[in-house]
C-alpha atoms as one frame of an Amber mdcrd trajectory, in Angstrom:
protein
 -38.083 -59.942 -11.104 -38.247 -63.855 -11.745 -36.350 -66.218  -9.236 -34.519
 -69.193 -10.811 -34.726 -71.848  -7.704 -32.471 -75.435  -7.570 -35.194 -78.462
  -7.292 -33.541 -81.538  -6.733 -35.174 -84.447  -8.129 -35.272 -87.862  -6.954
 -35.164 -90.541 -10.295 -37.295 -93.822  -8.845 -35.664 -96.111 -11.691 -31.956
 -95.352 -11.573 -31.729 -93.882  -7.718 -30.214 -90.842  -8.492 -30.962 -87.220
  -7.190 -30.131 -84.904 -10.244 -30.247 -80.752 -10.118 -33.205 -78.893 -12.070
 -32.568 -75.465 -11.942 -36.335 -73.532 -13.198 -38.418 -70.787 -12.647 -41.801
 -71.508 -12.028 -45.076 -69.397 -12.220 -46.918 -69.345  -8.986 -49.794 -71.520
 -10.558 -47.800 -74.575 -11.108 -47.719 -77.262  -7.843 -44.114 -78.216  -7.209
 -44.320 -81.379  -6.143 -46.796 -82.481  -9.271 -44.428 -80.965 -11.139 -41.341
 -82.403  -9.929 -42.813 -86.036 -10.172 -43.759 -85.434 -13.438 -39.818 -84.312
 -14.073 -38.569 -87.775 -12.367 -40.849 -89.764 -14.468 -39.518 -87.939 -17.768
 -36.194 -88.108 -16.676 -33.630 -89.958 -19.784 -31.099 -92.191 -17.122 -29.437
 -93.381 -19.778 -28.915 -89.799 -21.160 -27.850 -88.695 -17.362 -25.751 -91.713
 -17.131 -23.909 -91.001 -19.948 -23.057 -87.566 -19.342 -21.730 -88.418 -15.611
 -19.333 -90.774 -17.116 -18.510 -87.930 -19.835 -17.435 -85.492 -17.301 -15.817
 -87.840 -14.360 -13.708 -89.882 -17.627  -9.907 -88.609 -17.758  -8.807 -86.259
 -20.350  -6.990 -87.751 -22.898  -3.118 -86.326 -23.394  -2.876 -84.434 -26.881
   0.763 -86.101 -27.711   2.306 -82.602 -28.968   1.213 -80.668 -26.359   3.297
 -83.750 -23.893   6.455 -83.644 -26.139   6.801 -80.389 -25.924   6.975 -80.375
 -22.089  10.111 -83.490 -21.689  11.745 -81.456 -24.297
């Protein structure tokens, strides 16, 4: 049975630790592996979705009338 493991990775150009979650075959060195993952790593991409998610919702206006009425 395979074990998915958490590697967090350190990005050098944007200084941010993001979560990798990966199951690796007992061949592979980590720590090659996980500096070849920071120097791949899209910032812009990651960025982008950390605004995405921490952004407020936007109201839907029927679902707000409905309430005050």
């Amino acid at each position: 049975m395979a074990t998915v493991k958490r590697y967090s990775i350190f990005c050098q150009k944007c200084n941010h630790k993001f979560p990798v979650f990966a199951m690796l075959p007992h061949t592979v060195e980590v720590d090659a592996w996980m500096k070849d993952k920071a120097d791949n790593h899209d910032c812009k991409a990651y960025a982008d979705q950390l605004a995405k998610e921490r952004a407020p919702r936007p109201v839907n206006p029927l679902k707000a009338s409905k309430k005050s009425a």
